[in-house]
C-alpha positions as CSV (number, residue, x, y, z in Angstrom):
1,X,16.8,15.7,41.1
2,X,15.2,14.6,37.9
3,X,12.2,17.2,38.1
4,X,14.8,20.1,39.2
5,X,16.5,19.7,36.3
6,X,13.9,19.4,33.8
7,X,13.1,22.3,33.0
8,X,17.1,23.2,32.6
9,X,17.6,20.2,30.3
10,X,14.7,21.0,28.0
11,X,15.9,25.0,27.8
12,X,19.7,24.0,26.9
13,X,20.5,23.8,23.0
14,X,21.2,19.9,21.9
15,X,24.7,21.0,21.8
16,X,25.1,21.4,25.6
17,X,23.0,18.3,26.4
18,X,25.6,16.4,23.6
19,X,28.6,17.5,25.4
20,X,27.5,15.1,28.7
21,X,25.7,12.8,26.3
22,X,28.2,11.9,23.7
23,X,31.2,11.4,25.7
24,X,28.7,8.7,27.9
25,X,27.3,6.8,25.0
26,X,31.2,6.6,23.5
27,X,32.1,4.8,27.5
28,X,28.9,2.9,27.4
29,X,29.8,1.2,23.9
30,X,33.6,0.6,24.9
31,X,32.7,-0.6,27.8
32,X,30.4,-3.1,26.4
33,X,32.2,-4.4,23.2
34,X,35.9,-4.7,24.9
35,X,34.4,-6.3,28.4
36,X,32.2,-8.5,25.6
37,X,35.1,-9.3,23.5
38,X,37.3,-10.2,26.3
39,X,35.3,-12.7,27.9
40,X,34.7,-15.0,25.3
41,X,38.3,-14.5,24.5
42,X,39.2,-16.3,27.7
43,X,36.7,-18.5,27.5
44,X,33.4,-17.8,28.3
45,X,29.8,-18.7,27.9
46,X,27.0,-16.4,26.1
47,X,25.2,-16.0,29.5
48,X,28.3,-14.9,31.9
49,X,30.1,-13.0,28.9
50,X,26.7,-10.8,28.5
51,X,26.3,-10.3,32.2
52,X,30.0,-9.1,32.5
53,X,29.5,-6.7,29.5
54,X,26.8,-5.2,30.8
55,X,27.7,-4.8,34.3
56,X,30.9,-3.2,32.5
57,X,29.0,-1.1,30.7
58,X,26.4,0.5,32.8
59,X,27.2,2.8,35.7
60,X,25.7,3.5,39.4
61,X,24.2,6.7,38.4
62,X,22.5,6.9,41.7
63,X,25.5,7.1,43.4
64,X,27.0,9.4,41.3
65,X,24.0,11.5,41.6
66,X,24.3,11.4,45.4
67,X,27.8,12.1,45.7
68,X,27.9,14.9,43.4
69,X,24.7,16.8,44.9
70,X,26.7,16.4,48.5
71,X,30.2,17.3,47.3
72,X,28.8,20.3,45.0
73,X,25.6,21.3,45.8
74,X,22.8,20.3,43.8
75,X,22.8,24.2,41.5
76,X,26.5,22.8,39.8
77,X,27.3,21.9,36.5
78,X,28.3,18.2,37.6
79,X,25.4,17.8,39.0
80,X,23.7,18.4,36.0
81,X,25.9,15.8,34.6
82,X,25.1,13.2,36.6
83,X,21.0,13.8,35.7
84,X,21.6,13.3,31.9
85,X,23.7,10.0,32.6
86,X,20.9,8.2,33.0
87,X,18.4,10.0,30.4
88,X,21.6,8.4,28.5
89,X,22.3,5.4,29.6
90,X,18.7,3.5,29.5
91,X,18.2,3.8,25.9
92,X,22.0,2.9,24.9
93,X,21.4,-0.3,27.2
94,X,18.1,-1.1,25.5
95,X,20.2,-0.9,21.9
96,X,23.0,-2.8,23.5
97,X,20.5,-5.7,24.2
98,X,19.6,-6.2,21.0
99,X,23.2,-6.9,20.3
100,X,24.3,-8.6,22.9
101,X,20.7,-10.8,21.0
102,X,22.9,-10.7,17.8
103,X,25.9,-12.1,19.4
104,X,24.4,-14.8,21.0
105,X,23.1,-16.0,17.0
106,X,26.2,-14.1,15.3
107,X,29.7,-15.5,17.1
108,X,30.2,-19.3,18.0
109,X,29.5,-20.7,21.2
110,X,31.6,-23.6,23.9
């Protein structure tokens, strides 16, 4: 899917690729901080609070991927969607690790 839609992804203006990509960072950070704020709210350690904030935050892009190539055929816009979710998604992660990092030194800990 990735190599069919490369060549469509690097011919769209940003401002296409930002109307899929900023809607998915803004979930990816909600997500994150309210599923991370929650759980130590009620109690929880570092570990499970950033395992539960990530799991939150991250999505099963394969799936989506899969579902949306079979319901509307792999040439649609949603499709195309789903591709940049991931192109998203890993490097939002990757910043959200280094403060989920913070958090652990940052907020107090039971």
């Amino acid at each position: 899917m990735f190599s069919l839609k490369g060549e469509k992804i690097i011919e769209l203006p940003a401002g296409c690729i930002g109307e899929v990509a900023i809607p998915y960072t803004i979930y990816f950070a909600l997500m994150f901080f309210s599923t991370f704020i929650i759980s130590k709210w009620i109690g929880q350690g570092y570990e499970r609070s950033a395992t539960l904030a990530f799991t939150a935050g991250s999505n099963d892009f394969e799936l989506a991927i899969a579902v949306a190539v079979a319901v509307f055929g792999i040439n649609s816009q949603v499709a195309f969607a789903t591709v940049i979710g991931p192109l998203v998604e890993v490097p939002v992660l990757i910043l959200l690790v280094n403060v989920a990092l913070a958090f652990k030194t940052k907020l107090s800990w039971t």
